[in-house]
C-alpha positions in Angstrom: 70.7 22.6 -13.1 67.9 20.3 -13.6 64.6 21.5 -12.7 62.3 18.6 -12.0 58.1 19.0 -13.1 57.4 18.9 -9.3 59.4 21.7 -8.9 57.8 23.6 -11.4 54.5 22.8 -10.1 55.6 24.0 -6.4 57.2 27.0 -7.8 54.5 27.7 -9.8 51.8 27.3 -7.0 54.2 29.5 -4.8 54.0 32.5 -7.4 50.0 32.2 -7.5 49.6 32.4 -3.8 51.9 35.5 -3.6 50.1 36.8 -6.2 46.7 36.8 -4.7 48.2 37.9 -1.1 49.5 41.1 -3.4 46.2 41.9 -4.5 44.9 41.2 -1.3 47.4 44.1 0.2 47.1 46.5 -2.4 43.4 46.6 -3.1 41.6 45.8 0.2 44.6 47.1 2.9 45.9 49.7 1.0 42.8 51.5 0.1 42.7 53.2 3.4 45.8 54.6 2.1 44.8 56.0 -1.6 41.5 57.5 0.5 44.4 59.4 2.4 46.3 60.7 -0.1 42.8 61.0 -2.1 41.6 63.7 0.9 45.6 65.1 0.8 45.1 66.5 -2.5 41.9 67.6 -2.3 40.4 65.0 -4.7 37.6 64.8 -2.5 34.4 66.3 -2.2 32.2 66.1 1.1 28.6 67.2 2.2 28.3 70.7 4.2 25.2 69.0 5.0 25.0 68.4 9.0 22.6 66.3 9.9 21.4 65.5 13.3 22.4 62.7 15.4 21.2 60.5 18.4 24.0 59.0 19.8 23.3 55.2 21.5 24.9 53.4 24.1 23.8 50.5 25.8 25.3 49.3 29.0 24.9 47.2 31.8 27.3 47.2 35.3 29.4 49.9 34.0 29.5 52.8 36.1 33.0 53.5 35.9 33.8 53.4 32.2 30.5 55.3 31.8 31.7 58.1 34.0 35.2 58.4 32.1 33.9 58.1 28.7 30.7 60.2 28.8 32.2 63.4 29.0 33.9 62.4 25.7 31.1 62.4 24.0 28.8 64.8 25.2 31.8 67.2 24.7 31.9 66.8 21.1 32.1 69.7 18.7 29.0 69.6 16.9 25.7 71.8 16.7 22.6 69.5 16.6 23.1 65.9 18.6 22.0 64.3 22.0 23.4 60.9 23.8 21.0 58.5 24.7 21.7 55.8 27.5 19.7 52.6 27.9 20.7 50.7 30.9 20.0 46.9 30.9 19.1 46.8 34.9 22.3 48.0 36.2 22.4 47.0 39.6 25.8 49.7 40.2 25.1 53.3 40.5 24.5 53.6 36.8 21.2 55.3 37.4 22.6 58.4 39.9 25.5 58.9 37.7 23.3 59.6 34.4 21.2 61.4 36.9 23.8 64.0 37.9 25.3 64.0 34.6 22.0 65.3 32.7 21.9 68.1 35.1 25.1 69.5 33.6 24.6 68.5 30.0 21.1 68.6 28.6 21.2 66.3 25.8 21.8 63.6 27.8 19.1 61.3 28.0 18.2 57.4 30.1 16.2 54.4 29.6 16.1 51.1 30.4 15.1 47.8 29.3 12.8 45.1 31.6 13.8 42.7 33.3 11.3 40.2 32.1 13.1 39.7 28.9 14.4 35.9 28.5 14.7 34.7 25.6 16.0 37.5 22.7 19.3 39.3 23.6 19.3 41.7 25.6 21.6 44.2 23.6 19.6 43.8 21.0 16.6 44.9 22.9 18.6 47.7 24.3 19.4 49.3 21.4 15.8 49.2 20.0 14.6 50.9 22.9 17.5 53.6 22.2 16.6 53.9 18.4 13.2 54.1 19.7 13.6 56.7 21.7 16.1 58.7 19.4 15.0 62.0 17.9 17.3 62.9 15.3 17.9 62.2 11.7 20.9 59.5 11.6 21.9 57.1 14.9 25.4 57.2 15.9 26.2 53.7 17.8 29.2 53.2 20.8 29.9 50.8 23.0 30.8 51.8 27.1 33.9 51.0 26.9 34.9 53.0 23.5 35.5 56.9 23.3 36.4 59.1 20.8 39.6 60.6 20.3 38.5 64.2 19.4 35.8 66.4 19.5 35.6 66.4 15.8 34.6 62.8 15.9 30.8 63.5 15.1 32.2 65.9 12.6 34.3 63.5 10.3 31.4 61.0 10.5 28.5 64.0 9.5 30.7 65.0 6.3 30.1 61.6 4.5 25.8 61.7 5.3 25.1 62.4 1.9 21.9 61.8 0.0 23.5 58.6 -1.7 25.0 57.0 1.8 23.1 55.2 4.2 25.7 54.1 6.5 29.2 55.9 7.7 31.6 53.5 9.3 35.1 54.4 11.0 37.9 52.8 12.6 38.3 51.5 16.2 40.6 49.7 18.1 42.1 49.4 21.7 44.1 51.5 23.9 47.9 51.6 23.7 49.0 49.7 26.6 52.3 48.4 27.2 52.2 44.5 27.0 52.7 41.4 24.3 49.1 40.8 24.7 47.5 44.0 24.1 49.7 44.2 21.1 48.2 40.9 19.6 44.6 42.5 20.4 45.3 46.0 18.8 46.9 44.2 15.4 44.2 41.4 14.8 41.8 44.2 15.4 43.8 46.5 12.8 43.7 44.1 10.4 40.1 43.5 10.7 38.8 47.0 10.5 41.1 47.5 7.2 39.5 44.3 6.0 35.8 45.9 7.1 37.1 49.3 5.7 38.6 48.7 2.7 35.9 46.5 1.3 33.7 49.6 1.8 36.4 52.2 0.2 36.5 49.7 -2.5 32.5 49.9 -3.0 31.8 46.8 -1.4 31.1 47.2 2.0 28.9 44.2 3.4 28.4 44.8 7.3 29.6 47.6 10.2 30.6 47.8 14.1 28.5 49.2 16.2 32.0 50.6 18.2 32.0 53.5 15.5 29.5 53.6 13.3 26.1 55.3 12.1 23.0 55.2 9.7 19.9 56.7 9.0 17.3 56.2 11.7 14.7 55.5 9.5 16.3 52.4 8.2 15.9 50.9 11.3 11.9 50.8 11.1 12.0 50.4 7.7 13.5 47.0 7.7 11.6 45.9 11.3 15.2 46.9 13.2 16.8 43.3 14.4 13.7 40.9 14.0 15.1 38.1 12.0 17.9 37.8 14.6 16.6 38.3 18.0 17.5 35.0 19.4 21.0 35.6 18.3 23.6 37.0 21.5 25.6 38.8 18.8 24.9 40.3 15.0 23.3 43.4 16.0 25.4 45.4 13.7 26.9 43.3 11.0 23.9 41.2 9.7 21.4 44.2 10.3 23.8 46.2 7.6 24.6 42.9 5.6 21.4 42.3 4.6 19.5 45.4 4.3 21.9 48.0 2.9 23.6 48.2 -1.1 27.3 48.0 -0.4 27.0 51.5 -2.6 25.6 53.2 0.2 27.8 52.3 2.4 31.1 54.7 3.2 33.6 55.2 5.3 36.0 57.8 7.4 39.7 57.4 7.7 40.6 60.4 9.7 42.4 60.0 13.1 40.2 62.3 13.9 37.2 59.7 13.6 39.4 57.0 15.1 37.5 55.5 18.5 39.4 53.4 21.3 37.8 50.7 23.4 39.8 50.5 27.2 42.1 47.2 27.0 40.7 43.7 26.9 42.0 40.4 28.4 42.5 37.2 26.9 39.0 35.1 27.7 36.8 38.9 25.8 39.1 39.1 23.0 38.5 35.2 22.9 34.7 35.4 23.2 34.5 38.6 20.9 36.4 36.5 18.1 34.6 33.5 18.4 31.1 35.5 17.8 32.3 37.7 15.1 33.6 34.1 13.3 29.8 32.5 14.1 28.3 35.6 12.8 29.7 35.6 10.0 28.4 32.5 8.5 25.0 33.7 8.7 26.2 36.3 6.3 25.1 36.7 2.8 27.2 37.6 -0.4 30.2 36.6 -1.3 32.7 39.2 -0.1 33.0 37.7 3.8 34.3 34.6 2.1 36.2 36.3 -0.5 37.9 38.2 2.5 38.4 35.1 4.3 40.7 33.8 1.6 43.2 36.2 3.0 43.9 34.4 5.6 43.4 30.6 4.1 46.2 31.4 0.9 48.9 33.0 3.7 48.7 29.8 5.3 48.6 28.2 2.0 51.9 30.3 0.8 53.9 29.2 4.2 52.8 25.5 3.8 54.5 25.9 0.1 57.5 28.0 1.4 58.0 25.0 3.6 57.9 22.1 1.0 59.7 23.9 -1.5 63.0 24.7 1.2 62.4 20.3 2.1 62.5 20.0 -1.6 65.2 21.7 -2.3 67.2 20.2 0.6 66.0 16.4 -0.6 67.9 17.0 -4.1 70.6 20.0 -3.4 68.7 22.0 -6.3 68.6 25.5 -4.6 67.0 27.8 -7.5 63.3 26.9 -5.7 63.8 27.5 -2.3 65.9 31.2 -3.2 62.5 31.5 -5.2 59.9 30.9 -2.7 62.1 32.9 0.1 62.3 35.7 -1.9 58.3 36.0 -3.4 57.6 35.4 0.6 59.9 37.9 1.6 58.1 40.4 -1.4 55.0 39.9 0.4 56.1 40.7 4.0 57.8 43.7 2.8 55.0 44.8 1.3 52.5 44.0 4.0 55.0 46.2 6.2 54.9 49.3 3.9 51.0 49.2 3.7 50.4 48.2 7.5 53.2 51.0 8.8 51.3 53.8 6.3 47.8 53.0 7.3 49.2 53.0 11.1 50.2 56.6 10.1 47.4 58.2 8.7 45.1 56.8 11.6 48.0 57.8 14.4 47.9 53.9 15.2 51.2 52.6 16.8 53.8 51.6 14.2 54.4 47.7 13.5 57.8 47.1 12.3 60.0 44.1 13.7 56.8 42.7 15.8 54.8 42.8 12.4 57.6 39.8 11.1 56.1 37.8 13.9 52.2 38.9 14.0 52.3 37.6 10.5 53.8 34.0 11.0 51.4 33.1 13.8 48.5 35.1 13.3 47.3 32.9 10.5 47.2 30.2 12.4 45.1 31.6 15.7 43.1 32.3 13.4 42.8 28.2 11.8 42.8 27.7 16.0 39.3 29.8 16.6 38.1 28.7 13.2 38.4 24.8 14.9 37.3 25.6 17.9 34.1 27.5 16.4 33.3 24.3 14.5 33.8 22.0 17.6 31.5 23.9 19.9 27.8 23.4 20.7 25.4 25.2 18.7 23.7 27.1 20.9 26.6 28.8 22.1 25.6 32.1 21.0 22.0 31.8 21.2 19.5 34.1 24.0 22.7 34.9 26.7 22.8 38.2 27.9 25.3 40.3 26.6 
């Protein structure tokens, strides 16, 4: 059997791109994984140190999610910490329910931002005010729709606040819910927390969430808190920690205890959350949000090739390509399921098995869709809305 040069070529171009979605896999998703089985064998050391923490939320119009998720947090197992609330002019019952909430837990504390403000996001002004108004050592940001799983949450965060870290990030997603949809939120979430995560584990962590995350409170004054991007609706979090902290002070928890769930989204937040993340992040600097975004470009790249070589091979009956590219594509899936199903594990995620074959066909290419989309909308999209 023949083999043509063109063959060779796609074959050879076939190999490369599994290659890099291997390394891809095994260094950035897996390390989640070896910090697992790192802790497992006690091959990790962590600070007794405990520092204290002012725990942020801002909210507006959320009565209800306030009232179940609060108690989550002001329950938490920890000796030194306090919750702060700022409300962006609620006009629910916001106010009364914080009112009758401090009475039965102490370190519950309210402000609230003016309703002057017009031009700067109002988020952004929010959780100023709450940083302002913090007292404590390190700042612990959620949103009001997130709560923690346990009441070891503040715990697993506190044991990483060494001298050397600056920042502590973990690992939130949404609900289980029953429903195709809310399993297409909860894996392209997965995948971009282990993205987030294991650049960090790998010592290269370039931005955090402000679902489950914290940092030192003076860090916030020291770099004039979210100045250079108050016009922006989005970015609080990820260019604040892009650009003013060394990815080696930057560390993360992968404990289900640390793990923090947001109540279930629909199609048009999901939507709007994705598109603002993908703006954001071309205001980025460094290299490392565009070295993770080749994940995504080379798996489209390796299914384009998968496809020519099978029309190739069915042009001149020569086989020995297309039984090549199926298998290398079928080595990467296999592996992506073994990494995926063990980091579902150790965070007690939900397990993604047959539905993983399909999340990974189309996902690249909602992901090409928001990418387009981003590019054919108006500028100011995400400038001075309220959030």
């Amino acid at each position: 059997m023949n083999i043509t040069s063109t063959e060779y070529i796609i074959g050879a171009i076939v190999g490369a791109l599994a290659i890099i979605q291997l390394l891809y896999l095994f260094i950035i998703y897996n390390a989640p994984n070896r910090r697992c089985k790192a802790e497992q064998n006690k091959k990790l050391t962590f600070t007794d140190h405990q520092p204290s923490f002012s725990v942020i939320i801002a909210t507006s119009d959320q009565e209800e999610l306030l009232a179940k998720h609060l108690p989550y947090l002001l329950k938490q197992d920890y000796p030194d910490f306090e919750v702060i609330v700022v409300d962006d002019n609620s006009k629910d019952d916001t106010k009364e329910l914080l009112e009758r909430l401090s009475q039965q837990y102490p370190n519950l504390y309210m402000t609230h931002t003016s309703d002057s403000i017009r031009y700067i996001s109002h988020k952004k002004l929010a959780l100023t005010l709450g940083i302002k108004a913090a007292k404590k050592e390190w700042v612990v940001f959620i949103e009001p729709n997130c709560y923690p799983v346990s009441d070891q949450w503040l715990k697993m965060l506190a044991r990483h606040c060494a001298d050397h870290t600056d920042v502590v990030l973990g690992y939130s997603n949404y609900e289980h819910k029953p429903g195709f949809a809310n399993l297409c939120y909860m894996y392209d979430t997965l995948l971009q927390q282990l993205r987030m995560l294991g650049a960090t584990l790998c010592g290269k962590g370039y931005m955090g969430i402000g679902r489950n995350m914290a940092y030192r409170r003076e860090l916030f004054f020291i770099h004039k808190g979210y100045s250079r991007h108050l016009d922006l609706e989005r970015g609080e979090d990820d260019l604040f920690i892009n650009e003013h902290v060394p990815s080696h002070r930057i560390n993360a928890d992968i404990s289900p205890y640390s793990v923090v769930r947001c109540t279930a989204t629909n199609s048009r937040a999901w939507q709007n959350d994705k598109l603002s993340r993908l703006f954001i992040r071309k205001k980025m600097h460094g290299i490392i949000p565009y070295l993770l975004s080749g994940d995504t470009l080379t798996r489209i790249l390796l299914y384009i090739m998968v496809v020519v070589s099978m029309m190739e091979s069915i042009t001149y009956q020569q086989w020995l390509l297309a039984a090549i590219a199926t298998t290398l594509w079928a080595l990467v899936l296999g592996c992506r399921i073994f990494v995926l199903h063990c980091t579902s594990r150790n965070l007690g995620e939900r397990r993604y098995n047959v539905s993983l074959v399909l999340f990974d066909l189309i996902r690249p290419w909602w992901e090409l869709y928001f990418r387009l989309r981003l590019w054919i909308m108006p500028k100011d999209m995400h400038l001075r809305r309220k959030v």
